[in-house]
N, C-alpha and C positions, 0 to 999 in steps of 0.2 A: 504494500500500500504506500502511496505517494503522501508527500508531509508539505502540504503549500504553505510559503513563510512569505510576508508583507510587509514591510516597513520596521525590517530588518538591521540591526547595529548590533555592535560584541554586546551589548545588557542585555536584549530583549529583541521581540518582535511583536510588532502591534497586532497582528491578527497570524494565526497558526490553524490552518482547517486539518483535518485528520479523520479517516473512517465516518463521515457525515458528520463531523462537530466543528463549528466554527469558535474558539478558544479568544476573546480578543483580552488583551494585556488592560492593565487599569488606565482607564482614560481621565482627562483633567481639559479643565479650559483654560485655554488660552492666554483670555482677556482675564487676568486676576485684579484689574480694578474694580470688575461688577460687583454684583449682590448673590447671594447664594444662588437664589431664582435662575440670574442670568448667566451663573455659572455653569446650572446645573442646565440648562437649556442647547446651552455652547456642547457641553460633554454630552447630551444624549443626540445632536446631530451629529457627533464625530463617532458615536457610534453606530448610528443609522449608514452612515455614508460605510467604515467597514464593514457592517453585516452587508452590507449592499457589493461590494467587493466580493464578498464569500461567498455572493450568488443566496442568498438568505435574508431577514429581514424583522423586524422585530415584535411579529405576531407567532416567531418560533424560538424567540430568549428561552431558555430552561431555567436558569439560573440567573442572580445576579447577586453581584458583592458590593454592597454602599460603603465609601466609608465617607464621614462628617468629621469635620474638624471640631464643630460645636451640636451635640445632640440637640443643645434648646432647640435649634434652628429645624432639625427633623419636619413640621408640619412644611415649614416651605417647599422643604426638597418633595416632603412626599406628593404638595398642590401641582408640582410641576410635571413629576413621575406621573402621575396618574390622569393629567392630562394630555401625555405623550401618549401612554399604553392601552392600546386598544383594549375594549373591556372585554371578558372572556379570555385574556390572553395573556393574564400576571403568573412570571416564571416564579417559583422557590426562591426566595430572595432573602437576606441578610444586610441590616444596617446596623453600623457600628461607630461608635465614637472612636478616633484617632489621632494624633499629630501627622500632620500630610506631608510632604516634600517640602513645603516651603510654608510658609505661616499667612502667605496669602491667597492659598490654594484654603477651597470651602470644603470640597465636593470631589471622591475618585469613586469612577463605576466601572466595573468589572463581569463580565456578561461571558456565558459559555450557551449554544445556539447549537439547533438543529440546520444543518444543510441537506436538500435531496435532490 
């Protein structure tokens, strides 16, 4: 079985598809001047556009991993999450409070996807 790697550097790889599973690495926004909201908005179009790469899409997430810099903040992320995710179609998911990479990073999402 063939192992398709994307956005590939010696740490990591942003997206890694395998045996039907599209794997995408934890994503962040960009713009770290927004708002949680706008961060978390920024992060689930970067990962629409890789599950979109993988030939998949986010009506087949399985899984997903939150982490929050600030739990208080949770209601926001989750106003924005659940206005992304089609209804009927919330993967097993996990949100966790964390220190992130950088202390102006809000918001990293982590997604593992059916591909067919």
């Amino acid at each position: 079985m063939s192992i398709q790697r994307s956005g590939t550097n010696k740490r990591l790889s942003k997206l890694v598809v395998h045996r039907g599973l599209a794997y995408l690495a934890g994503q962040v926004a960009d713009d770290l001047n927004g708002s949680l909201e706008s961060q978390t908005r920024e992060t689930l179009a970067k990962i629409d556009a890789l599950l979109t790469e993988a030939g998949t899409d986010k009506t087949r997430i399985l899984s997903a991993q939150i982490w929050l810099a600030d739990m208080a903040e949770a209601a926001k992320m989750n106003a924005v999450w659940e206005s992304w995710m089609p209804e009927g179609h919330a993967p097993a998911r996990a949100t966790v409070g964390a220190p992130l990479a950088s202390s102006r990073h809000l918001v990293e999402i982590k997604v593992v996807a059916a591909v067919d």
